[in-house]
C-alpha positions as CSV (number, residue, x, y, z in Angstrom):
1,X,-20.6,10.7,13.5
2,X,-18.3,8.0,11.7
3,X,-15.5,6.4,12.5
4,X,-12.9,9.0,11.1
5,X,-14.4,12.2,12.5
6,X,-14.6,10.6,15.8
7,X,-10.4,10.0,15.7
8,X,-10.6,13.7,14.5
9,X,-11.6,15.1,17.4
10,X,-10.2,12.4,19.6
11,X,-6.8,13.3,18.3
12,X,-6.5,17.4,17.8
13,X,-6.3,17.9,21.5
14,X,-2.8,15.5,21.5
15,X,-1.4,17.7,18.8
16,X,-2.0,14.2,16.3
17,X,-3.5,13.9,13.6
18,X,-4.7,10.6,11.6
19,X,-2.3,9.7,8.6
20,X,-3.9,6.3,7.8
21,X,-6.0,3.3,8.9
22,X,-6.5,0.0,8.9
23,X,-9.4,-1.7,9.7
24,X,-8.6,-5.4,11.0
25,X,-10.9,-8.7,11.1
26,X,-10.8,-8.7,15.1
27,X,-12.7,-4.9,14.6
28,X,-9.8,-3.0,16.1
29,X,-8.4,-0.3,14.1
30,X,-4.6,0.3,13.3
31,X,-3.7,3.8,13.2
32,X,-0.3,5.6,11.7
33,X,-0.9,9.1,13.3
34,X,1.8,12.3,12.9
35,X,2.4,14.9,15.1
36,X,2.8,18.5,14.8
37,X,6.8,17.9,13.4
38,X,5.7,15.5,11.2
39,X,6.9,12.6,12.9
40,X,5.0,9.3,12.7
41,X,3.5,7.0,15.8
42,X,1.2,3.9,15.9
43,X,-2.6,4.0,17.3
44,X,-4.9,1.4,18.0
45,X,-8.8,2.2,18.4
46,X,-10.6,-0.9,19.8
47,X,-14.5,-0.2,20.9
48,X,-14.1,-2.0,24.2
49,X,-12.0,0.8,26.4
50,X,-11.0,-1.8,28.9
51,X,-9.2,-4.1,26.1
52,X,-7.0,-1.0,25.1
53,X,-6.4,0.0,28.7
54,X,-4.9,-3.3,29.1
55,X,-2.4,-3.0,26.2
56,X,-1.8,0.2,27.8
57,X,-0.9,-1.0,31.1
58,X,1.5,-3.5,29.4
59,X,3.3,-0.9,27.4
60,X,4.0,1.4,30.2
61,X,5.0,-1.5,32.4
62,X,7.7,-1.6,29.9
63,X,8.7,1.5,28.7
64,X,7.3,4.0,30.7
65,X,4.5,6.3,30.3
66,X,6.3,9.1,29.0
67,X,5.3,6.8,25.6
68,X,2.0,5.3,25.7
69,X,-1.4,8.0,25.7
70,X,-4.9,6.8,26.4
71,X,-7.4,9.5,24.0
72,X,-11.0,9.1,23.5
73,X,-12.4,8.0,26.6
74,X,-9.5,5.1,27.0
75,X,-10.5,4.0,23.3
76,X,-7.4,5.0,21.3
77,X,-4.0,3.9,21.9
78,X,-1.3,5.7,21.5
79,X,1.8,4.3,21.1
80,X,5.2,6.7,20.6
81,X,8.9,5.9,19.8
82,X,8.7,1.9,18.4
83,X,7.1,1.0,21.5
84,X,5.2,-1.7,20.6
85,X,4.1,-4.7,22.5
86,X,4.8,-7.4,20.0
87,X,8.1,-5.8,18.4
88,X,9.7,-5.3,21.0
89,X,13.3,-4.8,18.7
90,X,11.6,-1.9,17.3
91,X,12.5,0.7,20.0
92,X,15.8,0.4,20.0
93,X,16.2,0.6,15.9
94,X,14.4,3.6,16.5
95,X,16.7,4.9,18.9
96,X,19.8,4.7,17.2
97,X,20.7,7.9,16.0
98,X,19.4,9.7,12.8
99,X,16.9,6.9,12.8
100,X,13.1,7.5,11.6
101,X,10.2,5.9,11.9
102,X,8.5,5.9,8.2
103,X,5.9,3.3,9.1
104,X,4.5,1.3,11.7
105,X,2.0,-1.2,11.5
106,X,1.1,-1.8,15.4
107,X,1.7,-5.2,16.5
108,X,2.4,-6.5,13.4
109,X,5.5,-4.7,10.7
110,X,7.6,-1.6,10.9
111,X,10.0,0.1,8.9
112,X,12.6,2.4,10.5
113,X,15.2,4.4,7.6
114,X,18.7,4.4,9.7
115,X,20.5,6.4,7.2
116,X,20.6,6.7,3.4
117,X,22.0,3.7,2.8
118,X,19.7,1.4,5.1
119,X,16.2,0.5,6.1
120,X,15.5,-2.0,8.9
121,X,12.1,-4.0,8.4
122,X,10.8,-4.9,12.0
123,X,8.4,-8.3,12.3
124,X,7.1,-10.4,14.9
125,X,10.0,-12.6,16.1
126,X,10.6,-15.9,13.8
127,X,8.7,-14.1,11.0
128,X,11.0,-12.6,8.0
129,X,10.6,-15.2,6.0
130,X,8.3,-13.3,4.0
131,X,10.2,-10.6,3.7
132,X,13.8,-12.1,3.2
133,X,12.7,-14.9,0.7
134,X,11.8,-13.2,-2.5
135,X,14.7,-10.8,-2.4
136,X,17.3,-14.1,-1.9
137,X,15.2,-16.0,-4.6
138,X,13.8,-13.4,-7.6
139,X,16.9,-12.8,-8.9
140,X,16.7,-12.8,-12.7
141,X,14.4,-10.5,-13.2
142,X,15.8,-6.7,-15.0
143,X,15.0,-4.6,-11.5
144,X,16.8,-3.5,-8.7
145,X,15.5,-4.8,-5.7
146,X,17.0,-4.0,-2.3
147,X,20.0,-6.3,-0.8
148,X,19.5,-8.5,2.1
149,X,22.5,-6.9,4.5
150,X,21.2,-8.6,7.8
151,X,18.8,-10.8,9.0
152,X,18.2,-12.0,12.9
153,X,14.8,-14.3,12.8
154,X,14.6,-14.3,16.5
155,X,14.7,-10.7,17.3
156,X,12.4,-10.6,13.8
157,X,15.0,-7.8,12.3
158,X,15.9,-7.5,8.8
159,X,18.5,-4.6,7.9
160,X,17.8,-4.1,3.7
161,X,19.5,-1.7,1.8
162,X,18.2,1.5,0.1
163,X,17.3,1.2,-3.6
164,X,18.4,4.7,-5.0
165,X,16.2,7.0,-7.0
166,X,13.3,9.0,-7.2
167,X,9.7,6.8,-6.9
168,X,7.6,7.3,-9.3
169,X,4.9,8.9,-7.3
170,X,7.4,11.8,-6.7
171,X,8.0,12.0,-10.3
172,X,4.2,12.3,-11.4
173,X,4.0,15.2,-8.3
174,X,6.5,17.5,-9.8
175,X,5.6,20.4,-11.7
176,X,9.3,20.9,-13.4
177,X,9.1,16.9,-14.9
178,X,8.5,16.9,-18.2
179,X,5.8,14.6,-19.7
180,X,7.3,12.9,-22.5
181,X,10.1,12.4,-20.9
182,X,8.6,10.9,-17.5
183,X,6.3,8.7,-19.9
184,X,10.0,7.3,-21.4
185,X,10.4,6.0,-18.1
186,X,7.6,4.9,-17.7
187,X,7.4,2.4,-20.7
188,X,10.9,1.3,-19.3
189,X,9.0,0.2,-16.1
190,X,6.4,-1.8,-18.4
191,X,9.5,-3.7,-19.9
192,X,10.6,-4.1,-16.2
193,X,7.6,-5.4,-15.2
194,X,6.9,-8.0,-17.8
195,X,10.8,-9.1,-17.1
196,X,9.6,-9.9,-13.2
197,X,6.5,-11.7,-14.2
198,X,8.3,-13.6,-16.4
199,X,10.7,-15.1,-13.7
200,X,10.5,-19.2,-13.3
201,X,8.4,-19.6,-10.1
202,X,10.7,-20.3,-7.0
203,X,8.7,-18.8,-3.8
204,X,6.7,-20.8,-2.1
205,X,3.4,-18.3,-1.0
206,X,-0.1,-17.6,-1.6
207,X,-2.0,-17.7,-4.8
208,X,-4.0,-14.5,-5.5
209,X,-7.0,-14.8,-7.8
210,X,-9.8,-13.3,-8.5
211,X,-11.7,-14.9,-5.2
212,X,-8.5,-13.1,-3.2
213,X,-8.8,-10.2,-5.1
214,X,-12.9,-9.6,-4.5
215,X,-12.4,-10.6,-1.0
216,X,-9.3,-8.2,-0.4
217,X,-12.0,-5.5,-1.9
218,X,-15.1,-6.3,0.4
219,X,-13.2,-6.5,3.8
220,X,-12.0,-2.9,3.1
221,X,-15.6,-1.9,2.0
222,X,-17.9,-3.4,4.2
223,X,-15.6,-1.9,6.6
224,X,-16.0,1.2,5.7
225,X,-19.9,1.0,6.0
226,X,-19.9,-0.8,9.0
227,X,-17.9,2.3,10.6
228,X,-20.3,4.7,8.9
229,X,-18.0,6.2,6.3
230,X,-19.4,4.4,3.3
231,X,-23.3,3.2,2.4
232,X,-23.9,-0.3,1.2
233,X,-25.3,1.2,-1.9
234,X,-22.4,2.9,-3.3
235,X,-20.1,-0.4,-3.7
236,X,-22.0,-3.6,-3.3
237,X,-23.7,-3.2,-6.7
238,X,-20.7,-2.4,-8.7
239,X,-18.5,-5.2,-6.6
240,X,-20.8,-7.9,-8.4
241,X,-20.6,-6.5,-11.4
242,X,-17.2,-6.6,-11.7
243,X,-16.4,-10.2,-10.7
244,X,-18.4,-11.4,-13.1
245,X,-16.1,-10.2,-15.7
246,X,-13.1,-11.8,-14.4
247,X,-12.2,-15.3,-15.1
248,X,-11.9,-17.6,-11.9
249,X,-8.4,-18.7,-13.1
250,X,-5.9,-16.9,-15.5
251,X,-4.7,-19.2,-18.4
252,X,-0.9,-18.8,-17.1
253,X,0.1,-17.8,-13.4
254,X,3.1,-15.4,-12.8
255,X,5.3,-14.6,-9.7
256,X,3.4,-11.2,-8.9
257,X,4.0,-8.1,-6.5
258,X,0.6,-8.0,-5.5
259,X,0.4,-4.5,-4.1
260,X,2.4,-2.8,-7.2
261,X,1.9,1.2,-7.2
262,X,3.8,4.1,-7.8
263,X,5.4,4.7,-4.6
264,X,7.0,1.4,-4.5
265,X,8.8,1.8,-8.0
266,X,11.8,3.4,-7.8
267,X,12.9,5.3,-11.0
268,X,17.1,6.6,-12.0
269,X,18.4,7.5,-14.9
270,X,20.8,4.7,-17.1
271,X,19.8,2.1,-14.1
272,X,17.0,-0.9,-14.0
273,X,13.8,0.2,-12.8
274,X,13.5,-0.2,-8.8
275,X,11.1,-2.1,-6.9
276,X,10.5,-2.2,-3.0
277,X,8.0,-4.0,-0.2
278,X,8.0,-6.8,-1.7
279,X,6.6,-9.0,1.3
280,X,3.5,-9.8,-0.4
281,X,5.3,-11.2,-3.3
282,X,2.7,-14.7,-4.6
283,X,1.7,-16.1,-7.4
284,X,-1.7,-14.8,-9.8
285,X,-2.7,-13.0,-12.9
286,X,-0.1,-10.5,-14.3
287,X,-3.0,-8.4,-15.0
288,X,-3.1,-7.6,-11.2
289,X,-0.1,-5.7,-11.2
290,X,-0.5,-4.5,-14.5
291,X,-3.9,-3.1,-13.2
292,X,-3.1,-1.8,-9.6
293,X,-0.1,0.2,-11.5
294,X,-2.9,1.9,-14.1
295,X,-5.6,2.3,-11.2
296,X,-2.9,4.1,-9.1
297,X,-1.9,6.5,-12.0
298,X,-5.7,7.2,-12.5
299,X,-5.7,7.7,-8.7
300,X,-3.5,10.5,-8.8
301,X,-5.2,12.4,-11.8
302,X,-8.5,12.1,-9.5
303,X,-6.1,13.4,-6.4
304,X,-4.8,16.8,-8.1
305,X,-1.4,15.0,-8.0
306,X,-1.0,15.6,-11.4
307,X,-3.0,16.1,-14.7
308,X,-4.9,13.9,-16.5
309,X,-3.0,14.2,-19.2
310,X,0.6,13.1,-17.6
311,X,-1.1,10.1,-15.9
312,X,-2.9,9.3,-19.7
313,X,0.4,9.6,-21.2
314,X,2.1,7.5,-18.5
315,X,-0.5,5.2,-18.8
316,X,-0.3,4.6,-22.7
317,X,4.2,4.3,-22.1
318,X,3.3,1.5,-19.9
319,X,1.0,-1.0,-21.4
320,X,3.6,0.0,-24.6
321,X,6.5,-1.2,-22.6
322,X,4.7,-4.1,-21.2
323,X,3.0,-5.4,-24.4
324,X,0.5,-7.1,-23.0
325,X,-1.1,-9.7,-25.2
326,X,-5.0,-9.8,-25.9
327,X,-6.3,-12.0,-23.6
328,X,-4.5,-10.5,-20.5
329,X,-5.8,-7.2,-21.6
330,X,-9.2,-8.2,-21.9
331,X,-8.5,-9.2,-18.5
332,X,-7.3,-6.1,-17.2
333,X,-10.7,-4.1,-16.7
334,X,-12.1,-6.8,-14.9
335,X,-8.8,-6.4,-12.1
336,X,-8.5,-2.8,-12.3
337,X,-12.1,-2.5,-11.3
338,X,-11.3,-4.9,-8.1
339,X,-8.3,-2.9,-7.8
340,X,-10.2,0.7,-7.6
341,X,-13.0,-1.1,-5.6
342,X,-10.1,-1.8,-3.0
343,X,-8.8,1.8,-2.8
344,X,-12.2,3.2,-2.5
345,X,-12.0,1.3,1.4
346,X,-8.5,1.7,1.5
347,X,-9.0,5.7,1.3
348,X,-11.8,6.0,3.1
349,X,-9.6,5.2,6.1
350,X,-7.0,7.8,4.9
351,X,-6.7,11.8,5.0
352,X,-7.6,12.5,1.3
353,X,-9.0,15.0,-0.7
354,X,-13.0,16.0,0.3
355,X,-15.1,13.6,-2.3
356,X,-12.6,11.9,-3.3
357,X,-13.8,7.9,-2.8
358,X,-17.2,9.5,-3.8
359,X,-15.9,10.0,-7.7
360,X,-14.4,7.0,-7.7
361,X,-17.2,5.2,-6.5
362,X,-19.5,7.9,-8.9
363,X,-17.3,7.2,-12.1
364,X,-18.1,3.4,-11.8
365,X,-21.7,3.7,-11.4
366,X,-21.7,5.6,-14.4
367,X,-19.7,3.2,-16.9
368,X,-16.5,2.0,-17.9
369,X,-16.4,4.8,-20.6
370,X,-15.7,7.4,-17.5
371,X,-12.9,5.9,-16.3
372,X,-9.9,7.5,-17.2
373,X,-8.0,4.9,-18.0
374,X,-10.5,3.5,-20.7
375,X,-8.9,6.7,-22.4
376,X,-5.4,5.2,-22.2
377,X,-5.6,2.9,-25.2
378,X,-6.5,5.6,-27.5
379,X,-2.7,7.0,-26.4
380,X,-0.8,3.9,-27.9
């Protein structure tokens, strides 16, 4: 039994169930789990039982043990409310009235929507650098970007406020959208885009290239085999073939989102193009973002989310809007292979649709030609 049908079982009888994962270095694994009303808590599976029986005992020493579960023979954590042992500002944001937990990365990040207005990002204390810097300092770029309403380092809170409209992800999910139209905004989001990139460097982070990027893709994967959802076979062949196609350094770095995709762009009619979680914000290859955003749009033709034909045409609007010139296309099969390499782990620890990683993985093995986004040129 792997990894994921283990949680199954270990969560049913709790009235949980597994939202997504996260595999970490240390080989615990971070958990957002929903109940049966849909609202979200953290979990933490470590393999040694005593290691998560002392977190527990540390939680409930603090709030109680009305809040904190032990499941699976004391190897799954469950953590309720905020409570968290290293954000301790967490529970009471999500106290506060009409307040809701919309993600919660144990130990490490949270997110908590306060009202329609306001999000509060919760970090480690002495940590929001990351997230308060690149919306103070990328300001010239044609998006919206959320405002900085509040920040207090030591409690590692960060109040941010909401960027209106739909995101994009929502957009290629409903039925009643019309293509063309959707595709319009699309190519307005490739303009945006290439506006962002071409900002004049003033963040001072990481550099992501192509060695980040194959090593991003690998932790996820050898993950996933190593807890028994994925076999070597079905990734490590098609992870070396891929880097070789990539050059080591891109001819011209650009401030980049690195973890672009459709549910972080925000999309209204007669406004700039919204963009959001921008923590990861670094410098690298425009062709990452320009990738992750076409990987993600073939993502959701695979998912059912919508047709093939809506994410083709999307697809087409927003290497149209984006322009990108030759050599930073050539570059972009080479990235969006890395990319879907990386969501191939990254869903493997998610509830998804049965077989899903397996056509991903499937349509690599059996050329470029079956991708289809390698249909998306045809469209401009």
């Amino acid at each position: 039994m792997n990894l994921m049908s283990w949680l199954d079982e270990a969560l049913a009888p709790a009235g949980l169930r597994l939202f997504r994962a996260r595999p970490r270095t240390s080989g615990q694994v971070a958990m957002e789990l929903l109940d049966t009303d849909g609202r979200l808590c953290a979990g933490l599976w470590e393999s040694d039982a005593a290691m998560t029986r002392r977190i527990a005992s540390e939680l409930v020493e603090r709030a109680g043990g009305d809040l904190v579960e032990l499941l699976g023979g004391g190897h799954l954590l469950v953590q309720r409310e905020g409570v968290d042992r290293y954000l301790p500002s967490l529970e009471v944001v999500v106290r506060q009235p009409g307040a809701r937990l919309v993600a919660h990365r144990a130990e490490q990040r949270a997110v908590v929507r306060i009202d329609c207005r306001r999000y509060v990002t919760v970090v480690r204390s002495g940590r929001t650098g990351p997230t308060v810097a690149p919306l103070t300092q990328l300001t010239q770029a044609d998006v919206r970007l959320p405002r900085v309403l509040e920040v207090d380092d030591d409690r590692g809170v960060v109040i941010l406020s909401a960027v209106p409209g739909r995101t994009l992800f929502d957009c290629l999910s409903d039925p009643t959208s019309d293509d063309r139209r959707l595709a319009r905004e699309v190519g307005r989001l490739g303009l945006a885009l290439r506006s962002f990139h071409s900002q004049v460097p003033s963040v001072a982070c990481l550099v992501q290239d192509r060695g980040a990027e194959a090593a991003a893709a690998r932790r996820w994967l050898e993950a996933a085999s190593r807890h028994g959802i994925l076999e070597d076979r079905s990734w490590r062949p098609l992870l070396d073939r891929v880097c070789t196609g990539i050059a080591e350094r891109p001819a011209v770095r650009a401030v980049v989102h690195r973890d672009l995709h459709d549910k972080q762009v925000l999309l209204q009619p007669d406004e700039p193009v919204g963009l959001v979680d921008l923590d990861r914000v670094g410098y690298g290859d425009p062709a990452l973002d320009l990738a992750n955003l076409l990987v993600h749009l073939d993502l959701r033709a695979l998912e059912g989310v919508c047709t093939p034909e809506r994410a083709a045409l999307c697809a087409a609007a927003l290497l149209e809007g984006y322009s990108p010139d030759r050599q930073l296309s050539d570059r972009l099969m080479g990235y969006a292979g890395l990319r879907r390499l990386r969501l191939a782990g990254v869903y493997s620890f998610r509830r998804a649709p049965a077989g899903l990683v397996d056509r991903m993985l499937g349509q690599m093995h059996a050329g470029p030609k079956k991708w289809l986004w390698q249909s998306w040129g045809d469209e401009r």
